[in-house]
N, C-alpha and C positions, 0 to 999 in steps of 0.2 A: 741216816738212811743210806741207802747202796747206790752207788756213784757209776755210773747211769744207773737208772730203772730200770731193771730186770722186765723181760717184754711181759711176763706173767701176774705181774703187779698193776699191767696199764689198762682201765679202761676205755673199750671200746664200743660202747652199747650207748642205745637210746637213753633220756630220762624220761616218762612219760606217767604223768599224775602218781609221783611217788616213787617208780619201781624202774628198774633198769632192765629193759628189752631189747631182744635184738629186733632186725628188721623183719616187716612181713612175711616176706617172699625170701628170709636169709640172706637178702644180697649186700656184699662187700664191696670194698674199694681199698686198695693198696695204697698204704703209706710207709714211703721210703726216706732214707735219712738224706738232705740234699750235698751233704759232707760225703759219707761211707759209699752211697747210691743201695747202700745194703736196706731189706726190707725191715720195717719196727713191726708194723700188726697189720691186720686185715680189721678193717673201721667199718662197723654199721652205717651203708646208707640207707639213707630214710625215703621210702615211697611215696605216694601220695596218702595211700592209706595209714601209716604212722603219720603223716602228717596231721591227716582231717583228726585221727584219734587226739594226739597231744592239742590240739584246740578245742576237742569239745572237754577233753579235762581241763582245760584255763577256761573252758564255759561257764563246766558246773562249779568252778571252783571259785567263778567270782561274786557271786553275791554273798555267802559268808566272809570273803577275804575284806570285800570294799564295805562289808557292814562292819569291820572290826575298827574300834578307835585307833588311829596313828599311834599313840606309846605302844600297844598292843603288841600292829606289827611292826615296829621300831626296833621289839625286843629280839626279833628274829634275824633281822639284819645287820646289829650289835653282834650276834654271836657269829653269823657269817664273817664279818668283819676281822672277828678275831681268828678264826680258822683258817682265812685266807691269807692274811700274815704268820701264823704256823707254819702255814705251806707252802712258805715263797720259794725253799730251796727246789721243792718237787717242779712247782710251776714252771720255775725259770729250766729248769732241768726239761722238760717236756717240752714249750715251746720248740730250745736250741737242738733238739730233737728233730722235731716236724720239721721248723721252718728255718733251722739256722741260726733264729738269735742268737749272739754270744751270750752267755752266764752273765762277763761282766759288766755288760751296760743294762742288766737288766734291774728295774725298778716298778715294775707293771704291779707288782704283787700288791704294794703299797701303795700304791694309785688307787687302784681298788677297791682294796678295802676302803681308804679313806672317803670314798664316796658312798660306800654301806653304811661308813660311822658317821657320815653327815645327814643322808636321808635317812638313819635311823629317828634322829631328831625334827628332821625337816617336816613330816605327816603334817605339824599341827599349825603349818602357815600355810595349808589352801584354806582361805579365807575368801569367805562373800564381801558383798558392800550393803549396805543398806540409802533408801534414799526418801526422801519428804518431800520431794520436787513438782508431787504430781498432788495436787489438789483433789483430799479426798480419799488418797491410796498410801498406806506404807509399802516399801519397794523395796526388795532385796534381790540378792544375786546368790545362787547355790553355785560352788564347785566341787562337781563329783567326777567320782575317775570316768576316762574314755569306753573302758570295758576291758576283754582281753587284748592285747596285743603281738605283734608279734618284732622281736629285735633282729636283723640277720647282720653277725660280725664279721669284719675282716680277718687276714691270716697274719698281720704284720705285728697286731699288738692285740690280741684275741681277751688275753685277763683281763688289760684296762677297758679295754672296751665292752665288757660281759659287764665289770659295774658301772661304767658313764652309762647303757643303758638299760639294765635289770634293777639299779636301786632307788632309780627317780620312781620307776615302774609302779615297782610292787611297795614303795614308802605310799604312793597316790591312791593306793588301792585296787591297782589293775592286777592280772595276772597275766604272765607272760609266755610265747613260746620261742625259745632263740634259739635260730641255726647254726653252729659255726662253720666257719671257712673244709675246705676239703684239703687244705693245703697244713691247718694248723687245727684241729679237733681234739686233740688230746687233754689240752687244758681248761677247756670247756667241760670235757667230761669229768675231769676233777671238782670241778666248779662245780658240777651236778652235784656229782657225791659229796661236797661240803657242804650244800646247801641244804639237802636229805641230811646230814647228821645235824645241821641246824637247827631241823624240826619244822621246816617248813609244812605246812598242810599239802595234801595232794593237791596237784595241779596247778598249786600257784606259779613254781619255776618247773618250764616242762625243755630240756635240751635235745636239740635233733642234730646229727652228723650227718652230708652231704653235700652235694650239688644243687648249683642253682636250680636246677632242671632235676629232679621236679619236686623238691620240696619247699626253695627258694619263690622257685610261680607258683607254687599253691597256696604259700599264705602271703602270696602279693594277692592274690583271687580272690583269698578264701571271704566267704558273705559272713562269718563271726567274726574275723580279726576286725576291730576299729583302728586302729592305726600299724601303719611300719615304721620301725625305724632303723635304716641301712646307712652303713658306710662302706661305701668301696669304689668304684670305677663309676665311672660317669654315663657310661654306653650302659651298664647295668643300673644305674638311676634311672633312667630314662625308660627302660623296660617296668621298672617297680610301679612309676606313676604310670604308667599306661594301661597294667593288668588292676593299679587301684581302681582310677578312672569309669573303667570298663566292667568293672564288678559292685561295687556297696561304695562309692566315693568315699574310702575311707583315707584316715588323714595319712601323709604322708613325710617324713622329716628324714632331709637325705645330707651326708658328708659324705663327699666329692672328689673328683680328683683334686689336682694342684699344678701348677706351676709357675712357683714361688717366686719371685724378684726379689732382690737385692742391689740395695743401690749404694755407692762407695764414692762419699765426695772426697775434696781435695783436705781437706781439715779433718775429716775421721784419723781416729788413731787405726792405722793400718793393721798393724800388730793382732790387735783384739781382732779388726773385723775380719783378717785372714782364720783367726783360727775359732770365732765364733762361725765361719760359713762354711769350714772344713767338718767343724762338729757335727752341724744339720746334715751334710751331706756323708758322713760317716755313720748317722746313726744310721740301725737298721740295715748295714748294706745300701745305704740309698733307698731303700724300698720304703718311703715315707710320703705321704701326700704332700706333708708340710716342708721339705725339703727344697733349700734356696736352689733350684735346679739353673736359673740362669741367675749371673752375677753383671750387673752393669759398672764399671770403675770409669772415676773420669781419667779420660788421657792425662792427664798430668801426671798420677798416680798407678798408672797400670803396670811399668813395669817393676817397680818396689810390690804393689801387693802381688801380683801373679807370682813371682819370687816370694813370698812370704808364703802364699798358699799351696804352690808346689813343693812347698819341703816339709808343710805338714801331711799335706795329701796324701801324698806317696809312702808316709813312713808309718802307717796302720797294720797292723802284725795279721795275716791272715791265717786261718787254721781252725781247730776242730773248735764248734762254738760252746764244746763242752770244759773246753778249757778256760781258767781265771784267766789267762794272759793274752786270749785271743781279742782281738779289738776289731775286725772285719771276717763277718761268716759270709757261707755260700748264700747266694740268692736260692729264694725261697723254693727251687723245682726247678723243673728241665723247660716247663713250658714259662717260666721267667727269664731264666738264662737263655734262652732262644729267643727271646723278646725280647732282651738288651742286646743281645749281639743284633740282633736285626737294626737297633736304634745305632749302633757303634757301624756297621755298615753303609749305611744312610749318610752317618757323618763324614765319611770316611771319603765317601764318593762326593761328596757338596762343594763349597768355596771353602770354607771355613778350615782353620791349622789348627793340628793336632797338637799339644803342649804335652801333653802326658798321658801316661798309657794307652787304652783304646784297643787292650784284647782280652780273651777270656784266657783262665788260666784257670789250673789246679796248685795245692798246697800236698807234696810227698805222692802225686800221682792222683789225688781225691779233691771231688768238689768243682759245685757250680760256681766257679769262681769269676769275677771282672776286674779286671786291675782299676786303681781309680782313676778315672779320664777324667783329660782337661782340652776342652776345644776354644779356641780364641777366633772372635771374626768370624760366626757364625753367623750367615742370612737370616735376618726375624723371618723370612717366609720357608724357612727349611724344616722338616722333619721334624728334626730331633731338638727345634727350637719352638716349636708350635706344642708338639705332643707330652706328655707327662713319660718320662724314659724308664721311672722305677730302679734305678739303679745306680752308683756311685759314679757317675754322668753328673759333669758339669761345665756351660759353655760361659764363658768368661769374656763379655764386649764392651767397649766403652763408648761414653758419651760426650759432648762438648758442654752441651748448657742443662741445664734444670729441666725443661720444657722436654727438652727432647731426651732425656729417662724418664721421665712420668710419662711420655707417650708410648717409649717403646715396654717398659714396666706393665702399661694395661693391655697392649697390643697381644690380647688372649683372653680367651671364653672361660678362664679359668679367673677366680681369685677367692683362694683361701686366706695365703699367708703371704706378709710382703715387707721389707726391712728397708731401713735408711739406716746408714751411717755419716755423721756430720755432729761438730759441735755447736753448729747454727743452730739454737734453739726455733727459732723462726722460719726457715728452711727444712727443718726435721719437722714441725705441726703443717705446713704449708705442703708437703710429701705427703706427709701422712693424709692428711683430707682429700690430696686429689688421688689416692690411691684406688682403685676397685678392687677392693678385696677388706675379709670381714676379719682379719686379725692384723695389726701394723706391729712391729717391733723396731724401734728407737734405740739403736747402738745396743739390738740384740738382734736377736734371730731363733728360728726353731731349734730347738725345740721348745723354747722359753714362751708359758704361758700361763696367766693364773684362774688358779680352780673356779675363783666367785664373777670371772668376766665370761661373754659371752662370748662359748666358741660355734662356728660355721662358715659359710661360703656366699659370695655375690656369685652370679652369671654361672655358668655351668657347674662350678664350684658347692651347689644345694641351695637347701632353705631347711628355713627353721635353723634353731641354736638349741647348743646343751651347753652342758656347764652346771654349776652348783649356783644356784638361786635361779635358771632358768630351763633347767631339763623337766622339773617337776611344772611348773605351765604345761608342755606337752602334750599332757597326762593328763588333766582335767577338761572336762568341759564348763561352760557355763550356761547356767540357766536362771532368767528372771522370772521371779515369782511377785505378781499384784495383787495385793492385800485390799478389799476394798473397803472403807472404812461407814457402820451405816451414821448416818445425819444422826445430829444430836435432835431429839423431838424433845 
């Protein structure tokens, strides 16, 4: 295939019950490359009224969908599966487009699918219970899908997240309507169109391009959707439950922000955890919720790892994310790049020393670039220590005792993700439990997690969990049904 995508190849339209439309009202929004700042395409946003449309098609489209047996539609998402591993070159091609990612840490594609080729199978474990407990009644439990729904993705990892939540969906028998990000839309609309040559029936996967505002809050409102399920910014969770609440109390399952800890005892092999915590904060540019954005080392060890960490940090190749050899792209847009500089600002003026980098930069005159920063001695009550930074931003403090990193570790409304390093087995499960936060990692770190555990957030961080064996819960409701049995005469 042609290396980039020729702009006339991409598209840029709605998906809405089967057929690719443009917007209502023909209104567009510019998508620029955040490397070149050169223009790619003018993106279909979606109104309100493309909105309310692609919901009433996941309306009518769900009661044949959820009346279909699991293998049925199993078969439909077995073929997406494979289509979307076809198309990883385009995907990963398209993201590093929109939003930067480099080509080569790219693995989404195969994320993806693998979650189509599991709920393709999974349908036929929503399972009832049955019970004899009530004298007189046989007693069972239905589980049937929620109804339509609606998914609204991020811009950071748009494919993997299109199947962690379209294939729990529609394996449960729901049908869905998912918005992608304004920032990353392109690969979503691929995603449409392989879903369409999948054979899906109309309306079951309906794809809308825009802003939160107003397709975003209209099917946070809308009285048909029964559930959302969003990942992004927390200040934006907070809006989604408030228009559910407010409208049909429909269910709600939110991933969150982050800001991740990392804790580095005297006995960790330093080595690994320097360059297991340079990884996390390498992927993505930093623009990852799960990213160990503060690192606590105990003083005895802080200047060997901070030395270990700054010589990997600094040496990530920046450049066009179309290239195999690039290992750090631009941050996602101008209004991110303005928003880590504001967070490097912040630091900049605090208590806290500067170790490394701490400005914005271009690669041959191009791009929203950030050098990767290292701040040491950073106030827990500062800025850029409290807030989630989104960017190759990392502040580096140490501790004395045990007690006092598990304090300052929770000291945050945030907990997604959170690491120890130590060869105390006993120390490392004793971290781990007083942790607040709903993923630990044990002499690892983000991006390390497995498909069949439960992933989400404590305290600002969300509720509700995905993941393979607990995204498809979700999805169902439950209903008990009493059998009354008559007297034997």
């Amino acid at each position: 295939m042609p290396f980039p995508i020729s702009a006339d190849k991409i598209e840029t339209r709605h998906y809405i019950n089967g057929e690719f439309s443009e917007s209502s009202d023909k209104a567009t929004f510019q998508l620029a490359s955040p490397y070149s700042h050169e223009k790619i395409a003018d993106v279909c946003e979606a109104t309100v009224e493309d909105t309310n449309r692609a919901v009433a098609a996941a309306k009518a489209a769900f009661p044949a969908w959820s009346a279909l047996d699991p293998t049925t539609r199993g078969g439909y998402l077995k073929k997406l599966a494979e289509l979307i591993v076809a198309n990883h070159q385009e995907l990963a091609q398209l993201d590093a487009m929109s939003m930067g990612r480099p080509v080569s840490s790219y693995f989404d594609a195969f994320a993806s699918a693998g979650y189509f080729e599991h709920y393709a199978q999974a349908g036929l474990s929503a399972l009832g219970t049955t019970s004899l407990n009530t004298p007189g009644f046989v007693n069972m439990t239905f589980r049937q899908p929620i109804g339509p729904v609606a998914a609204i993705i991020p811009w950071n990892i748009p494919v993997m997240m299109f199947g962690m939540k379209v294939a729990p969906a529609v394996a449960a028998g729901c049908t869905v309507v998912l918005k992608s990000s304004e920032k990353a839309p392109l690969s979503s609309a691929k995603l449409a169109s392989l879903a369409h040559q999948a054979g899906f029936p109309k309306g079951v996967i309906n794809v809308l391009s825009g802003h939160g505002t107003p397709s975003g809050s209209t099917l946070s409102s809308h009285m048909d959707i029964r559930l959302v399920n969003f990942t992004g910014s927390t200040a934006t969770g907070r809006k989604i439950q408030q228009a559910a609440a407010s409208s049909n109390l429909k269910k709600v399952v939110l991933e969150l922000g982050g800001k991740s800890p990392a804790l580095i005892f005297p006995d960790a092999d330093i080595a690994k955890a320097a360059a297991d915590t340079v990884g996390s904060l390498q992927l993505l540019s930093g623009q990852a919720c799960i990213a160990n954005s503060r690192i606590y080392v105990h003083e005895s060890v802080a200047p060997q790892f901070k030395e270990a960490f700054k010589n990997l940090f600094r040496g990530a190749k920046k450049g066009d994310p179309l290239l195999p050899e690039t290992q750090q792209g631009p941050q996602a847009d101008a209004i991110q790049f303005e928003r880590v500089k504001a967070y490097l600002k912040a630091a900049s003026e605090g208590k806290g020393k500067l170790e490394l980098g701490g400005q914005a930069t271009q690669v041959d005159g191009k791009g929203f670039f950030i050098e990767p920063t290292i701040y040491s001695d950073l106030p827990e009550d500062e800025k850029a220590q409290k807030e989630e930074v989104f960017g190759p931003f990392v502040s580096i403090n140490t501790f004395k005792t045990e007690a006092e990193a598990i304090e300052k570790a929770n000291d945050t409304e945030y907990g997604l993700y959170a690491s120890v390093y130590t060869r105390d087995i006993s120390r490392a499960l004793r971290v781990a439990k007083a942790f607040e936060s709903g993923t630990v990692g044990i002499n690892a770190t983000s991006p390390t997690y497995a498909q069949d555990m439960p992933f989400g957030g404590y305290k600002g961080s969300g509720q509700g969990r995905e993941g393979v064996g607990y995204s498809l819960d979700e999805y169902l409701e439950h209903k008990t049904v009493l059998i009354k049995l008559e007297d034997n005469a």
